[in-house]
N, C-alpha and C positions, 0 to 999 in steps of 0.2 A: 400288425401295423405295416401300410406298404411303406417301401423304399421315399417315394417321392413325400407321404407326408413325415415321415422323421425326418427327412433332409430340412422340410419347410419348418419342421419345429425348432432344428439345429438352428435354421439362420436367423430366426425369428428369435430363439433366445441370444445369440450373437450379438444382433443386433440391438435388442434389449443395455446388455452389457456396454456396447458400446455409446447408446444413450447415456448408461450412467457416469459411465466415464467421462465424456465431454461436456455433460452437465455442468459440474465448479467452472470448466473453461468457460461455457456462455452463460452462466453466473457472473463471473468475475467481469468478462467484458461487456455486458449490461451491467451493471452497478458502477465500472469506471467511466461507461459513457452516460452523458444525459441524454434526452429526447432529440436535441439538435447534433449529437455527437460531442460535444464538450462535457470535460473529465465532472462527475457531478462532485457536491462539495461533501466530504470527509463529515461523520456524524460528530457534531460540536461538543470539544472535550468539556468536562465537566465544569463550572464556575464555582466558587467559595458564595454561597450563601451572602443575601444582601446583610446589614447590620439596620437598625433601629432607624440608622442613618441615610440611609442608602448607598452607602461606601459597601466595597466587599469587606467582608471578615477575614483577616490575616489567617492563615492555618498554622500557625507557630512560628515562622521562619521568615528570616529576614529577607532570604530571595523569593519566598512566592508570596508577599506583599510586596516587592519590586515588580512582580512580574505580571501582578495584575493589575500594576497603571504602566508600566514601560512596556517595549517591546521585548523579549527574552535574548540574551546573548545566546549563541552558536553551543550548543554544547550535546553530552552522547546522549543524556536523559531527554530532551529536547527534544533526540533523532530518535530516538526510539517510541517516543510517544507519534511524532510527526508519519515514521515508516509504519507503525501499527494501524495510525489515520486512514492513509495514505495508500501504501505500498503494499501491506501485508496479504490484502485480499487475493493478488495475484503472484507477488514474489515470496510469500510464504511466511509465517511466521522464522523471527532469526533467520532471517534468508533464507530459510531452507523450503523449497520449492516441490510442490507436489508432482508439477508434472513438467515434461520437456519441452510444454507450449507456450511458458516463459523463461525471461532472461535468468540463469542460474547468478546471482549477485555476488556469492563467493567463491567467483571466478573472474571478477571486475581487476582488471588492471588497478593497482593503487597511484601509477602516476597516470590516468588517464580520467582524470578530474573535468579536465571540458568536455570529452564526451560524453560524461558521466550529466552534467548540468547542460547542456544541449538536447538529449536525450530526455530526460525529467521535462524542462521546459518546454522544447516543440515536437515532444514526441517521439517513435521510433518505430516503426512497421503497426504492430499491434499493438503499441504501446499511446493510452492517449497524450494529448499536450497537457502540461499542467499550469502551464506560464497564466497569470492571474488569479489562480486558485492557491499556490503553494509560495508561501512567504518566503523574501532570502533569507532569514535565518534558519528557518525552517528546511529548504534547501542544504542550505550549510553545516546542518545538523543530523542531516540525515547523512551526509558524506561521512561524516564523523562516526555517526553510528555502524554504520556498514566497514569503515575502516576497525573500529572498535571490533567486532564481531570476526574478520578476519586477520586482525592481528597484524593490522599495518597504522 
């Protein structure tokens, strides 16, 4: 085999590799962008089954039959389902982040809450806006979770 075509096989599987590697990257930011560039909407978490009545069916519990006529308070389960929605596609499951082409999250300052919600809302470099798409409690619960998860 000559010199020049092992060289071309070398860059040519190189290259390959490096396809594969940037792949989840432009995965992740096609599926956080829509067609216009706005963050597309989160696949809809599951519902409680209608009843005979057309009411939902309670799943046992006194807060998720609150929760599916209220809006849900702030809380970590809340953020956690919200960041899995939401977030997880690019900052990783539990924040833990596959690659350096997103924000590593536990590394986020814990008093630095408005950047944190400024950021989410109108966005941040590569990151899209969310502001319309993601609920304040929802918001509010993902802070919560990622505090939760780093232990502040």
């Amino acid at each position: 085999m000559s010199l020049g075509r092992r060289f071309i096989e070398r860059c040519g599987a190189r290259l390959a590799i490096a396809a594969a590697l940037l792949a989840p990257a432009a995965a992740c930011a096609q599926a956080a962008t829509g067609a216009a560039g706005t963050p597309a909407a989160p696949p809809p978490v599951a519902a409680t089954a209608p009843t005979a009545s057309g009411t939902p069916a309670a799943s046992g519990t006194p807060a998720a039959a609150a929760a599916a006529g209220a809006a849900a308070e702030p809380s970590v389960a809340l953020g956690r389902r919200a960041y899995t929605s939401y977030c997880a596609r690019c900052h990783g499951l539990n924040l833990v982040v596959s690659s350096s082409a997103f924000y590593d999250l536990r590394t986020f300052p814990k008093h630095d809450k408005e950047r944190f919600t400024r950021s989410v809302l109108k966005g941040a470099r590569a990151m899209p806006a969310w502001e319309g798409t993601i609920k304040p409690e929802e918001l509010e619960s993902i802070w919560l979770f990622i505090g939760s998860v780093n232990g502040w």
